[in-house]
C-alpha positions as CSV (number, residue, x, y, z in Angstrom):
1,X,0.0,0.0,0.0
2,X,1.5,3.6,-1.1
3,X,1.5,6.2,1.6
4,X,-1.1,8.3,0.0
5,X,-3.4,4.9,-0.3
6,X,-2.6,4.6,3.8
7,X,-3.3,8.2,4.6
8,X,-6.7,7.4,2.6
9,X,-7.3,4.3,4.1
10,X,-7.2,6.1,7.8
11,X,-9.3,8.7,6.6
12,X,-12.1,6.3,5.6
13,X,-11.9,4.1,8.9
14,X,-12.1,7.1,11.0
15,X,-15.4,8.1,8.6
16,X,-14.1,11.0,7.3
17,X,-16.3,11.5,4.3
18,X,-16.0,15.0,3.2
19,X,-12.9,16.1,2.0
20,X,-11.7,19.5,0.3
21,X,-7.9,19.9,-1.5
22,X,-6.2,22.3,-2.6
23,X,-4.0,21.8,-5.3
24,X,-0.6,21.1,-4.3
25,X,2.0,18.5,-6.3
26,X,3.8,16.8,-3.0
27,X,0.1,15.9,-2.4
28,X,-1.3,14.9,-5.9
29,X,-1.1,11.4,-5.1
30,X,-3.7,11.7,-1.9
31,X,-5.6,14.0,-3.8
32,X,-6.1,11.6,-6.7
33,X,-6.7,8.4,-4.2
34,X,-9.3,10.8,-2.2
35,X,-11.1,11.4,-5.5
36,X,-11.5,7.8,-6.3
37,X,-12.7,6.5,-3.3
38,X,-16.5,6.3,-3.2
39,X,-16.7,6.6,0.9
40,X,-15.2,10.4,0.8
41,X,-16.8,13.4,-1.2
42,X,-14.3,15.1,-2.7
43,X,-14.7,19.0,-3.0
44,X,-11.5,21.0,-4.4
45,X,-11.7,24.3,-3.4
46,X,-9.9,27.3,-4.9
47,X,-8.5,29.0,-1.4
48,X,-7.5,27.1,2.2
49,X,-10.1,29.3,3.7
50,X,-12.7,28.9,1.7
51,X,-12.2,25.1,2.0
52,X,-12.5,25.5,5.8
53,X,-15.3,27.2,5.5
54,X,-16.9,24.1,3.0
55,X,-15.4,21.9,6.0
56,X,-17.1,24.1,8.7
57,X,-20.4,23.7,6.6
58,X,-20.1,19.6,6.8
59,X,-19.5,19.4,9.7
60,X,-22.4,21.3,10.2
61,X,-24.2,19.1,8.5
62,X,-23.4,16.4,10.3
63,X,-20.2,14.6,7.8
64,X,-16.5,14.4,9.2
65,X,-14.3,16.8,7.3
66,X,-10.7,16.9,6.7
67,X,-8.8,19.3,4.3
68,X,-5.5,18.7,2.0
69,X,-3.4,22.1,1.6
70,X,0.0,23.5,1.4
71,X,1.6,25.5,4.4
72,X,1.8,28.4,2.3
73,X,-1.7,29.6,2.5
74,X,-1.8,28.8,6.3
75,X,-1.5,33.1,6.7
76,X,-4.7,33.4,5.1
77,X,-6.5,30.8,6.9
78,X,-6.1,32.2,10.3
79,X,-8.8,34.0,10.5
80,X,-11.3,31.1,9.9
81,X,-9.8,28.9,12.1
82,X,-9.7,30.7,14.7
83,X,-13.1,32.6,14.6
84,X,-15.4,29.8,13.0
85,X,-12.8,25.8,13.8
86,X,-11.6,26.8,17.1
87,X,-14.5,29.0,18.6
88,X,-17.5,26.4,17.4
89,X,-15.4,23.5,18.8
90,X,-14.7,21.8,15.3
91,X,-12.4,18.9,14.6
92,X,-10.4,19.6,11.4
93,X,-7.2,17.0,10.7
94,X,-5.4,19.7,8.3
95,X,-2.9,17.4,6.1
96,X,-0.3,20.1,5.4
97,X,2.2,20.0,2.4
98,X,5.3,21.6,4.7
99,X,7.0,23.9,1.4
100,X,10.1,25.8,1.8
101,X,12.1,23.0,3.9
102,X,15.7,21.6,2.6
103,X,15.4,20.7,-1.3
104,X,12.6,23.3,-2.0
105,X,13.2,24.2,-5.6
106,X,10.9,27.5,-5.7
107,X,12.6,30.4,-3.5
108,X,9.1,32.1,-2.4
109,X,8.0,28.9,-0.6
110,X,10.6,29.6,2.2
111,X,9.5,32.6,3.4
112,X,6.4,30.4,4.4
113,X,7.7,27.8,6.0
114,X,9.9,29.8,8.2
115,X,6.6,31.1,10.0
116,X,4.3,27.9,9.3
117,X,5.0,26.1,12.8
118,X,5.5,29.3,14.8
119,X,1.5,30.1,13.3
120,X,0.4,27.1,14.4
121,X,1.8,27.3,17.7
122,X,0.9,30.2,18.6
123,X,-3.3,29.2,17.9
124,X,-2.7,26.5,20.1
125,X,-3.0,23.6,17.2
126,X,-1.4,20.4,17.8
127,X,1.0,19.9,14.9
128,X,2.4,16.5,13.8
129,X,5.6,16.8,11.1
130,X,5.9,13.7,8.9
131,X,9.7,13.4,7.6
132,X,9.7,9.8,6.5
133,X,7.1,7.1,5.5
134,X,7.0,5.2,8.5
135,X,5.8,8.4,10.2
136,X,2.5,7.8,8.6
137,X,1.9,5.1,10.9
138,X,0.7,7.7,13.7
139,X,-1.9,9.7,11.1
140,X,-4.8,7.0,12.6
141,X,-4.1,8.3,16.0
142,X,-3.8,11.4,14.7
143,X,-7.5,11.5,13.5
144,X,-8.9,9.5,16.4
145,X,-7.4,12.3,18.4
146,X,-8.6,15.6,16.6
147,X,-12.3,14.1,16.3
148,X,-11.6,13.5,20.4
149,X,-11.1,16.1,21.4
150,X,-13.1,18.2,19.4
151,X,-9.7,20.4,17.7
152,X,-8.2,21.3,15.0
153,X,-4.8,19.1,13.9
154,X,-2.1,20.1,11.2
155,X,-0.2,17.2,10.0
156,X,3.2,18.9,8.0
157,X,4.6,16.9,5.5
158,X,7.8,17.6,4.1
159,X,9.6,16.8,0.8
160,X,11.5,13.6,2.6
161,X,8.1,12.2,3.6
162,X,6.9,12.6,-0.3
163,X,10.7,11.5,-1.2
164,X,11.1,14.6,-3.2
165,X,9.1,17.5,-4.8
């Protein structure tokens, strides 16, 4: 089983049926295993936070949600997770592309990733960083934890865990 067919796998036995992506290349292979799996709906959104909010509207509706982004737009997305994930009380596993780490090819990315974990700290979001594929092993605890508790979760993954961009 491929990582991205594990990370899939997890979703769907912790019933995670909705799902919004971004696009992103380290995570194409999720993206396209999320789209074929007849448990999930799959929604790609155009922005992160307008994928939260499509997330915060599932799980209004009663579906477990789970979004697929890069780091890069995590400065937008403060905002909604803040006033709408974290103040209503909404679990959200957040499976984050980490760009701008060693071997990043695109110069802007970095800038990013130097503030991602500091971001996420700082609203109090428990934050997992995948460097290799074994690491995947903990993303069912992971989701059993975030829909727990009731909390938002960022999972970073970096270009070793994807072995390369």
């Amino acid at each position: 089983m491929s990582v991205s067919e594990k990370i899939v796998s997890d979703l769907v036995a912790n019933n995670v049926n909705f799902v919004t992506t971004v696009p992103c290349k380290q995570l194409a292979g999720v993206i396209d295993a999320v789209e074929a799996h007849d448990d999930i709906y799959h929604i790609p959104a155009n922005k992160e936070d307008e994928g939260m909010g499509l997330c915060a509207g599932a799980f209004m509706g009663g579906k477990r949600p789970a979004i697929i982004m890069q780091n890069t737009a995590i400065g937008v997305t403060i905002n909604t997770l803040v006033t709408l994930t974290q103040y209503y009380r909404m679990p959200l596993p957040m499976l984050i592309s980490y760009r701008g780490e060693l071997g990043e090819p695109v110069a802007c990315q970095v800038e990013m990733a130097v503030h991602t974990k500091a971001l996420l700290a700082q609203l109090n979001i428990p934050t997992y960083h995948f460097h290799k594929e074994e690491d995947a092993m903990e993303f069912d605890a992971i989701l059993k934890h975030t829909f727990m508790c009731n909390k938002p979760v960022a999972v970073l993954t970096d270009a070793s865990f994807w072995q390369g961009y």
